[in-house]
N, C-alpha and C positions, 0 to 999 in steps of 0.2 A: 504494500500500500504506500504510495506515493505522500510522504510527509507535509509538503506544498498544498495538494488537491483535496487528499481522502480519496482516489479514484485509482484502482488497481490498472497498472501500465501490463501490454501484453508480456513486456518481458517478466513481469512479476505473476502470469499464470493466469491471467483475464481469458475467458474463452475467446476464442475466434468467434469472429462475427457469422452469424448462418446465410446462406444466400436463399432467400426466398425466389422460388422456381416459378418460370413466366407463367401465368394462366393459359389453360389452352384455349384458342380460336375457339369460337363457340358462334353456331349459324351460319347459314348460306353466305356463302361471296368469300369464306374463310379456308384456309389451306389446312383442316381436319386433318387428325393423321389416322389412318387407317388402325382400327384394332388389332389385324392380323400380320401387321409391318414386322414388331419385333420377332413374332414368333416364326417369319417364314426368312427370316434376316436370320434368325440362332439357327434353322432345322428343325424346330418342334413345333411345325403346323404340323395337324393331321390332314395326310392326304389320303386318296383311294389307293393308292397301293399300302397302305400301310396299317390297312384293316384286318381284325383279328376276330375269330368266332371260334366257341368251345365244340371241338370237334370238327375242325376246320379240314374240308377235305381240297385237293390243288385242279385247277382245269388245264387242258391244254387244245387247241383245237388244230386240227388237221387240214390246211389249206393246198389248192390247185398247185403242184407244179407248172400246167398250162396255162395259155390264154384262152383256149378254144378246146374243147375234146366232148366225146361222147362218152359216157361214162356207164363200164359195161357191165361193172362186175366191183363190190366192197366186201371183203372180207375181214370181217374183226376178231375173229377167233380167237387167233393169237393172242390179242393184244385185252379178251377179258382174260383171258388165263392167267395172265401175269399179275403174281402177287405185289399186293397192296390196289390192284386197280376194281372201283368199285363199281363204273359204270362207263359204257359204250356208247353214246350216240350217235345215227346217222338219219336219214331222211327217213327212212323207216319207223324210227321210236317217234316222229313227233306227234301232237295231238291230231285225230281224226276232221277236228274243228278248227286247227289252226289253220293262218294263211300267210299268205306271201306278206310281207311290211314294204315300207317305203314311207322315205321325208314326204314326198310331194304325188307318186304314185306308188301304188304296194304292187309293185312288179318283181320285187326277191324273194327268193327264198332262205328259208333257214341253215337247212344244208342242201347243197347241189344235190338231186336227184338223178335225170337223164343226165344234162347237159353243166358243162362246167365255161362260163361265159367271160372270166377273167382270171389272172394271173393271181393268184390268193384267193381265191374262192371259198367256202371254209362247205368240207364235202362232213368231217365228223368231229365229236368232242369226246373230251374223257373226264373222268375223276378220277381223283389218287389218294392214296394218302400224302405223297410227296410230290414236289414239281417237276422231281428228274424223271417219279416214275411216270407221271403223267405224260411227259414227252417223249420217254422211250416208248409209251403204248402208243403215242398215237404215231410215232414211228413203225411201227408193227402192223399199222392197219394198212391191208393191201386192196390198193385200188388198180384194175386194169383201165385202162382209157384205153379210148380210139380217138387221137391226137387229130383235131381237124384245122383248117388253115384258117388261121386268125383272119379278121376285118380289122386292120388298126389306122387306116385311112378314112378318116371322117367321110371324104368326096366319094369314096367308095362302098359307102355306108347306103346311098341309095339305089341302088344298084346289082348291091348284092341281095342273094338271099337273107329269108327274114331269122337274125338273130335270136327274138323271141316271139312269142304268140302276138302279143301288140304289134309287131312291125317293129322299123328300125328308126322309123320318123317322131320323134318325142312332142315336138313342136314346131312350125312353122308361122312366125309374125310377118308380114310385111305392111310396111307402115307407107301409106300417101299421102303426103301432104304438097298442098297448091299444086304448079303448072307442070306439068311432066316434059312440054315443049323446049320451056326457061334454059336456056343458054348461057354463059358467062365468056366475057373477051377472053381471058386466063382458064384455062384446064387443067389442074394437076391428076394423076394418078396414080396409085399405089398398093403394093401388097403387101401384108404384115401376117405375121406369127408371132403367139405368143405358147409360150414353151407349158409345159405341166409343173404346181407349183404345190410342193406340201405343206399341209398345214404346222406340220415338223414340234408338235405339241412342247414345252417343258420336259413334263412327264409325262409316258406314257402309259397306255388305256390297263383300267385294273378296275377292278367291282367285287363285290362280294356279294350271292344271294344265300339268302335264307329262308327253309321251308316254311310255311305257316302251319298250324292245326286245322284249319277250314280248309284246306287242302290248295290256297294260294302259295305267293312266295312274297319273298320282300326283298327288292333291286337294291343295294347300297352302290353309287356309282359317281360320278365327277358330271354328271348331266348338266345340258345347259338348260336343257326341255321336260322339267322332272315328266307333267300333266301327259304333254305327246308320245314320251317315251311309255309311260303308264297305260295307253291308247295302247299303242303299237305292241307291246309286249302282250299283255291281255290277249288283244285277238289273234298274235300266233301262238299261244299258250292254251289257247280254244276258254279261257275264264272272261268272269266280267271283271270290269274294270275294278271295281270296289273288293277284288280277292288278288288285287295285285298293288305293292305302296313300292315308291321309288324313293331313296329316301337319299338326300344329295351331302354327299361327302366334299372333303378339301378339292378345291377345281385349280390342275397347276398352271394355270393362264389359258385363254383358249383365243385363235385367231380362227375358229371355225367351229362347226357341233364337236362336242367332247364328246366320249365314249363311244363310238360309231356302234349300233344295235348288231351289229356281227362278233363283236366282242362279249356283249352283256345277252344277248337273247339265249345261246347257249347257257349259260349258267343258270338263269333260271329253270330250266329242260332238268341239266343237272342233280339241281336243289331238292328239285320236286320227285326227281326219281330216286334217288341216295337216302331222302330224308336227312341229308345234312347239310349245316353251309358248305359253299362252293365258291373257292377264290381264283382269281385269277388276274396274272400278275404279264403284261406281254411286254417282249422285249421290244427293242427297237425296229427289227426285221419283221416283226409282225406287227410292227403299230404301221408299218409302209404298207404293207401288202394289205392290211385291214379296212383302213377309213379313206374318207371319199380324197379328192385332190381338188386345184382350181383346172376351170373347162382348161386345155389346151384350144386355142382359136387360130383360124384360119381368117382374115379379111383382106375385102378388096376394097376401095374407095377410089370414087372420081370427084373432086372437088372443085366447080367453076363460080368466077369472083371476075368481078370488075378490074377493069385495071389499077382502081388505087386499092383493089383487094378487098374489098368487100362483098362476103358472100353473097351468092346468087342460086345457088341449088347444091346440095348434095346427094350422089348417090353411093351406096353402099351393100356389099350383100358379108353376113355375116354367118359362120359355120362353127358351132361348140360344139367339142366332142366330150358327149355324157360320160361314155365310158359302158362296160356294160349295162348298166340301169340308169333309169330316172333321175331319181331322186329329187333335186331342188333345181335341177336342167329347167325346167319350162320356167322359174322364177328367175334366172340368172340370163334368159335369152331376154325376156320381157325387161332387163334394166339396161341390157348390152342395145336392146333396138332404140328404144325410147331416149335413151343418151348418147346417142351412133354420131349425133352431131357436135353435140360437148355443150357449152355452158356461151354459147352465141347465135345469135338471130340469122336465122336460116328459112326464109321465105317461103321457099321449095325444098323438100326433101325426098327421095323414095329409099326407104331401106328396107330390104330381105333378110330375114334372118330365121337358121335355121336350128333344132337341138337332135343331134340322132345320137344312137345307139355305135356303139361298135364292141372289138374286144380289149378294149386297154380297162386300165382300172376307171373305176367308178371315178366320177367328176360329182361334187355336191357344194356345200355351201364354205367359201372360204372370205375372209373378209375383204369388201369394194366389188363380191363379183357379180361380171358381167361388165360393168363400171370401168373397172380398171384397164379390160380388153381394148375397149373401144376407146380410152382416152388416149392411150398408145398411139393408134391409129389416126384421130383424127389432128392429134396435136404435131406428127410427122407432116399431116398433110396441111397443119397451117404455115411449119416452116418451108415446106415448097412451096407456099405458095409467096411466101415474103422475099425468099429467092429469087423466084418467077417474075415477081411485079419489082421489085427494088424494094421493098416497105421492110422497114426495119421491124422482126419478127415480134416486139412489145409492141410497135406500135400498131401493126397489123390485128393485133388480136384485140387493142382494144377498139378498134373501131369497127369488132363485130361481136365487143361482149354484151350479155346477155344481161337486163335490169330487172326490178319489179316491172309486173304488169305487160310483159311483153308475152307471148304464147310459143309453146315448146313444139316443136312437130308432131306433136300426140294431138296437138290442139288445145291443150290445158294450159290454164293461164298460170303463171307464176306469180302468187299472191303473197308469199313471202319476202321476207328481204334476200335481194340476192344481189350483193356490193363486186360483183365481180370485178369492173373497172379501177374501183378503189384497192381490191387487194391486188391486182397484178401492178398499177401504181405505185405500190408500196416495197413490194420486191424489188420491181424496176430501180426505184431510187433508194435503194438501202445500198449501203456505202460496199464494193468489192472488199475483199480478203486482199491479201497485199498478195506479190509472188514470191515463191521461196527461193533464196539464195544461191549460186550457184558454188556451194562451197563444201567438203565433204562432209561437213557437222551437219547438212541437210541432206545427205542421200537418205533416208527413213522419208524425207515429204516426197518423194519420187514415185513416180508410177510402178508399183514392183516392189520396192523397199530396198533396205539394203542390198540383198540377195539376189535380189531379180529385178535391179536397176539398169537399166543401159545409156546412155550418152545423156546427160542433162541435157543435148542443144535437139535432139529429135522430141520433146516433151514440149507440147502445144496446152494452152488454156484453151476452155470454151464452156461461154455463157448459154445456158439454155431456159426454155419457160416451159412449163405446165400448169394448164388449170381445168382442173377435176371439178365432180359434182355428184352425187350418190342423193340416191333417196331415205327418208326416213321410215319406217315402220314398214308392218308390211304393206304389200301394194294388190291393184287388182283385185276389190273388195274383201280382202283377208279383215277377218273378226278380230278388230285389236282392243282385247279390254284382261282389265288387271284389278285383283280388288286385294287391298289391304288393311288389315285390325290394326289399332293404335291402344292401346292400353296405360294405364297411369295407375300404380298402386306402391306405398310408400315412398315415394318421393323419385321415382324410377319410371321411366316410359318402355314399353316395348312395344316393336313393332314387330309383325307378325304377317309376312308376303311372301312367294313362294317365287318372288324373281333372285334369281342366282346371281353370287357374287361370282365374277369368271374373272376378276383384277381389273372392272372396268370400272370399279370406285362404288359400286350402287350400294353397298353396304353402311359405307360413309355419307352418301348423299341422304339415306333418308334418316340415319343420326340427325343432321344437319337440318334436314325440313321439320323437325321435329321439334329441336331446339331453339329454331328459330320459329317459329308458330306458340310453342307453350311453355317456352324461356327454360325450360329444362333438360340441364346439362348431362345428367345420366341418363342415356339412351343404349338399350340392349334391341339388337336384330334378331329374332329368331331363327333356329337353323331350318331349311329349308327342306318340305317331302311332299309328300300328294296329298296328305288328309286338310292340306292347307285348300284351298280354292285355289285356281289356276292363274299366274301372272303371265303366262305366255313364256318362246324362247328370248335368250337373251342374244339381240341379235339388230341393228337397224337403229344400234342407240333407242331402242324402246322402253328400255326399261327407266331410265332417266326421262323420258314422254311420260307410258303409260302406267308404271307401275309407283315412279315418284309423283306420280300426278294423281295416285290412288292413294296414296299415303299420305301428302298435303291433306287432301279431302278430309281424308278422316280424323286425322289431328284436327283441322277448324273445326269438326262434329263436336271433339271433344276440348277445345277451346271454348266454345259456348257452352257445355256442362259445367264447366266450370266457373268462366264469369256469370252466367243469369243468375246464381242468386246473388252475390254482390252488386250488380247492380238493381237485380229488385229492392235489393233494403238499402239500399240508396237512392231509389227509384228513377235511375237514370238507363237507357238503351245501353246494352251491347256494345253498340259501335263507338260509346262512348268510352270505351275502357282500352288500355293497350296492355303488351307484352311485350317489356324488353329486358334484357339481362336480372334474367329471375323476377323480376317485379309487377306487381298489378298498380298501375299510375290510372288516371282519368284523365282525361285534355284539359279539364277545371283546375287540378290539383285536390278535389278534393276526395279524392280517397287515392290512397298507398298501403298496398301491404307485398308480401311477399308471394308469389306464385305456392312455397312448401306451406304458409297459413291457410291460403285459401284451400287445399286441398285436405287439411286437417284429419288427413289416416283414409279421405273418402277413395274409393275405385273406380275408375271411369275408363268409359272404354269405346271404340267405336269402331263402325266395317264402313266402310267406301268404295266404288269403283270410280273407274277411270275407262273411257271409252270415246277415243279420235271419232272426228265425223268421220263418215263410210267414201270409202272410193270404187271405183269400178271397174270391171277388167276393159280391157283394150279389146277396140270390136274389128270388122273384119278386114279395114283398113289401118289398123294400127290406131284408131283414136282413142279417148275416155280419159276423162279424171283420176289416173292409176295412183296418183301418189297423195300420201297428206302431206309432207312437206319434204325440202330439198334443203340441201348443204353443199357448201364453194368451198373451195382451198385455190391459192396460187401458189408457187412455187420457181425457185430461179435456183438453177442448180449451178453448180462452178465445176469446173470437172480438169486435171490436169493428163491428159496422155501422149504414151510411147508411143508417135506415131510410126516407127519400128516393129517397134516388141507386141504395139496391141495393148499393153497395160495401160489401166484406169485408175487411176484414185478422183474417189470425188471425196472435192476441199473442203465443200460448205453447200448448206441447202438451206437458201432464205425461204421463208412459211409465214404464208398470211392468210387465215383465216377466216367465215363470220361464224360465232360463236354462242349468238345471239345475247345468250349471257355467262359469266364465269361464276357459277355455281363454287368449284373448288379452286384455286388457281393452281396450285403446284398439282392438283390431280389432272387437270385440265391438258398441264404444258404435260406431262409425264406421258399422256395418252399421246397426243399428235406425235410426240419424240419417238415413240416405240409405233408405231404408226409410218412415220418416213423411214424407219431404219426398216421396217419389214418392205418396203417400196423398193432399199437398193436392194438387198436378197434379191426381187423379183426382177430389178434390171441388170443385175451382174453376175449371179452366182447360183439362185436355184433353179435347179432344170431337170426334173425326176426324167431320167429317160428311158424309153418303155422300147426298147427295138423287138418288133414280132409279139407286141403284149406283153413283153415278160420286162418286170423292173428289174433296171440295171444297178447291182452296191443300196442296198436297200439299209444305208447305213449313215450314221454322220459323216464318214469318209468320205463315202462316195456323193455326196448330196450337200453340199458345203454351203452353212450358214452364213450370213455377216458376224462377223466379232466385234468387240469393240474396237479393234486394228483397224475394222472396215469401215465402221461408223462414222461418219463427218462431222464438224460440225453444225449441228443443227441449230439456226438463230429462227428464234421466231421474233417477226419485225413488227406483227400486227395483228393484234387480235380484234376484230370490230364487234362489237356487241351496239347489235341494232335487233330488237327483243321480236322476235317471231309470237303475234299476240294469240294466235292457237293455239300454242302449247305450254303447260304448265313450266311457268317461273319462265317463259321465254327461253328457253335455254333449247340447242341445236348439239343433235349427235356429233361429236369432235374425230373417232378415231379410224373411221373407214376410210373418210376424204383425202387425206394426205397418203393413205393405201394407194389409191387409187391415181392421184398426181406426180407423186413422185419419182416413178418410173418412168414416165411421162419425159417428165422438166429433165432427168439425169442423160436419156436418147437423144433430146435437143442440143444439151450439151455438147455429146462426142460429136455428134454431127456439125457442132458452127468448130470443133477442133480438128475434123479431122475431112471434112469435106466430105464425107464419107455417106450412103442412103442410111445405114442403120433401120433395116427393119422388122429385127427380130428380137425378143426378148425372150431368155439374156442374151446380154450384145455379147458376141463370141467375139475374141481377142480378133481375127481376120478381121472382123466388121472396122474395129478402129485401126487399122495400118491404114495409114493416108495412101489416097491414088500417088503413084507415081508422075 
């Protein structure tokens, strides 16, 4: 103790001062941190593979060698014989009652019967006690085929014999809009390819089922669609729906549907035959061979414009290869036709577009598609046409970008905000990256890197642009509603909705709607299954639409339980009272209390829906109101390459958005950044290649991701929030659109570097060696 003061000095044993820890963000417009951050940061989220049942027995399923064969002859003998293995299934054991499934048409089956239509096909399953024996048995199961000659050429797809009983033609759109006569001074034309692209999971597909006493099962799985999935299992399991609960585990990120039903339908079969859980855990080779891919497309385009370049008509004809089956083909052809033009005023258009069958792997739902194909294409065809007229390739596009209030070649009018001009503006004049030094401290910024650098003076710049546009929800009068419980009981909120968190923040956003609607901070998300009501898949940024717009609802239900009697015995309106940071205020001042008084121990609770106005499908011309709303992205990529070597490094991908509004911010930027980094994948590096149907390296190795090596950097230069008034909180799906542009902006690129057409995606190292 300080003789002077009376005040103990720290070197005399005074404790240190404590540091009182920031509060956290609390409500909408705030960077929330997600509940599941820490624990999937340490390792200790629970995911689907990491599920455990007493008496847990192992699956493994036995998939096509082929792409094509007749299937003459299965024998499993062997492979019950073998100790520890508890059960055999093939097309035989399934139910009497059950049927083929399907996302968008139930044209599969469970196990291959006669005919085996692709490369993984899954012909039987097993049970084990272990997972080695489960895969030796279903090594042991002998199948005789009669190998027949693949169809793996889309164009040849009509033409050939019919692959299944439907035929080979899934869908056929063709869209008219105005003068079919309509001419332009300037002509460009082109043809594009875009390569097959896998969804390439985190983690991949694992479930566990387990038997019921009613003689159901119960699906535990990474689902993104618990409700559909619950559908679809049911009726090839011959039950009603209500003898079958899906019930949704850790989901390790999903850039497409999770768990694809050729993984999880077997296990219940399984379950139900063993009487015990049934797990199953798949490797990497069989997460390739199992779930669906993005279409591989085929496009032509003819594009005429005026001489200062301003469009005059487009034509187009467009060929998506399904893959064996359906699936979400006829939704991904219907976004590829309706955006065939991109995100500018197009007077004239006629587009063909077609979805067939063949025998490559199944093609299903992957995020931007359909979208992404066609922005490819027609964003090639705006830079010939800037080349063609002299128009500087910015300024050419904005003089044919797309506003509110103008009409889409469908004929629907764009009643949302659509700032297209303003975001390509923004890239345009965002300041360049400098260039890197010609000195050996920078051979790593080279095209190549250290290793595979060649001459810094053959290493060319080039500025390129894309601007993308993706629909929201579903489209083509698909039933989009969501209903969510809001609960309140000791000083805790939960919310209770069956939209899945897949890492695209929805678990945080309706924390956030919650505490920002009835000022309180503790908010708990329920875990997700089927006995919940249906919130739909998670897929089209809807669940931020329609399921956070079910959860608003219902918190205001019980915001009013709450104020009416405070202000009855104060005798003033409702609207008279506010909620903000925990408190109950009045605009008078004359009542205050705290949001925990007024609920004084009470329970309050409420259900909601959420339900978009209706759209309608596109009629026999391609026209109808197919979408309830639309989202832009612009994009300017920087791209340096070997025009030698062929190697690419992209430097920098400026990103301007409309966003309508920033719900989370760092959730917001997080999504667009993993958004363009999946974009370059799809223009540089991924390209499942299927020669004669059969995948080739069905591996990381062989199917090579971006790293963060490859990553650029990503500036986002402008977010506009200009609030879309039909959808709850204004807020516009953020994470498909820059999918969909990015590969785009990165093509334009090598092309102003390298003079080159560039019209294939991924741009194969030949594309970028400069003409001689």
């Amino acid at each position: 103790m300080s003789e002077d003061s009376g005040v103990a000095t720290a070197e005399e044993g005074a404790p240190e001062p404590v540091a009182v820890p920031e509060p956290e963000p609390f409500g909408l417009g705030t960077s929330l941190r997600s509940t599941e951050a820490r624990a999937k940061t340490e390792g200790t989220f629970p995911y689907a593979s990491d599920l455990w049942a007493e008496g847990l027995l192992w699956a493994a399923v036995l998939r096509s060698p082929h792409a094509h064969a007749r299937i003459v002859s299965v024998d499993a003998s062997q492979a019950r014989r073998m100790p520890g293995v508890r059960a055999v299934l093939t097309h035989e054991d399934l139910p009497a009652a059950g049927v083929p499934y399907g996302r968008g048409v139930a044209d599969r089956p469970v196990f291959a019967s006669a005919l085996v239509r692709h490369h993984g096909e899954a012909i039987a399953a097993v049970a084990a006690d272990h997972p080695d024996t489960a895969r030796m048995a279903v090594a042991a199961i002998m199948v005789e085929y009669e190998v027949l000659e693949p169809v793996t050429d889309p164009e040849q797809s009509f033409e050939a014999p019919p692959l299944h009983p439907d035929g080979n033609l899934i869908r056929h759109i063709p869209l008219r809009s105005g003068d079919p006569e309509a001419v332009g001074e300037v002509v460009v034309d082109g043809l594009y390819r875009i390569g097959r692209q896998d969804p390439a999971p985190i983690g991949a597909e694992a479930g566990l089922a387990v038997p019921r006493p009613d003689g159901g099962v119960e699906l535990y799985t990474a689902s993104t669609d618990p409700h559909g999935d619950r559908e679809l299992a049911a009726a090839c399991y011959g039950l009603s729906p209500d003898q079958v609960k899906v019930v949704v585990t850790g989901v390790p990120g999903a850039s497409a549907d999770r768990e694809d039903p050729s993984f999880t339908l077997p296990l219940g079969l399984l379950a139900m035959r063993t009487g015990h859980p049934v797990k199953l855990t798949a490797n990497r080779e069989e997460s390739f061979l199992g779930h669906a891919h993005r279409h591989p497309t085929l496009l032509r385009y003819r594009h005429h414009a005026d001489a200062e370049g301003r469009l005059v008509k487009v034509e187009a004809q467009i060929l998506l290869d399904a893959g064996a089956y359906a699936d979400s083909s006829a939704d991904a052809l219907a976004a590829a036709v309706s955006f065939a033009c991109g995100p500018y005023v197009v007077p004239n258009a006629f587009i063909e577009g077609w979805a067939v069958r063949t025998n490559n792997p199944p093609s299903g739902h992957v995020r931007g598609e359909g979208a992404m194909q066609v922005c490819a294409a027609y964003e090639a065809q705006m830079d010939k046409l800037a080349k063609k007229t002299g128009v500087d390739p910015a300024e050419l596009r904005l003089r044919n970008a797309l506003s509110t209030g103008d009409v889409l070649p469908t004929g629907q009018s764009v009643t949302c905000p659509a700032p297209v001009a303003e975001l390509l503006r923004a890239v345009r004049d965002a300041e360049l990256p400098p260039l890197p030094k010609d000195t050996p401290a920078d051979e790593w910024l080279l095209p190549g890197g250290p290793e595979g650098a060649g001459d810094p003076a053959a290493v060319r710049r080039g500025v390129g642009y894309g601007l993308g546009m993706v629909h929201m929800l579903g489209a083509e009068g698909a039933d989009e509603v969501a209903t969510a419980t809001v609960k309140v009981h000791d000083g805790m909120a939960t919310v209770i909705c069956a939209a899945v968190e897949t890492g695209q923040g929805f678990s945080t956003l309706a924390r956030q709607i919650v505490q920002e609607t009835l000022g309180i901070q503790d908010v708990r998300v329920a875990p997700v299954d089927t006995d919940q009501p249906p919130a739909g898949p998670a897929c089209h940024g809807r669940h931020t639409w329609v399921s956070g717009g079910a959860v608003e609802r219902a918190a205001k239900m019980v915001r009013t339980q709450l104020l009416q009697p405070l202000a009855a015995t104060f005798g003033m309106s409702v609207e008279l009272l506010q909620i903000a940071d925990g408190k109950i205020t009045s605009y008078d001042g004359v009542l205050s209390t705290t949001v925990a008084e007024a609920l004084d121990g009470k329970e309050l609770w409420a259900t909601a829906q959420c339900r978009p106005h209706p759209t309608e499908p596109l009629d026999a011309d391609g026209q109808g109101d197919a979408f309830v709303g639309l989202a832009f992205c612009a994009i300017r990529a920087v791209v340096d390459v070997d025009i030698e070597l062929g190697a690419i490094r992209v430097v920098e991908l400026a990103v301007a958005q409309d966003v309508g509004r920033v719900l989370n911010p760092a959730q917001l930027r997080s999504r667009i950044e993993a958004g363009v980094t999946l974009g370059v994948g799809t223009a540089l590096t991924e390209n499942l290649r299927t020669p004669r149907g059969l995948v080739r390296h069905p591996d990381l190795t062989g199917y090579p991701l971006p790293t963060a090596l490859d990553t650029p950097d990503i500036r986002i230069v402008e977010l506009i929030e200009e609030r879309d008034v039909v959808a709850p909180f204004g807020a516009k799906a953020v994470s498909a659109v820059p999918v969909v542009t990015s590969p785009a902006a990165i093509a334009s690129a090598v092309r102003a570097a390298t003079g080159r057409l560039v019209n294939r995606l991924p741009i194969r190292p030949q594309q970028a060696v400069a003409n001689p």
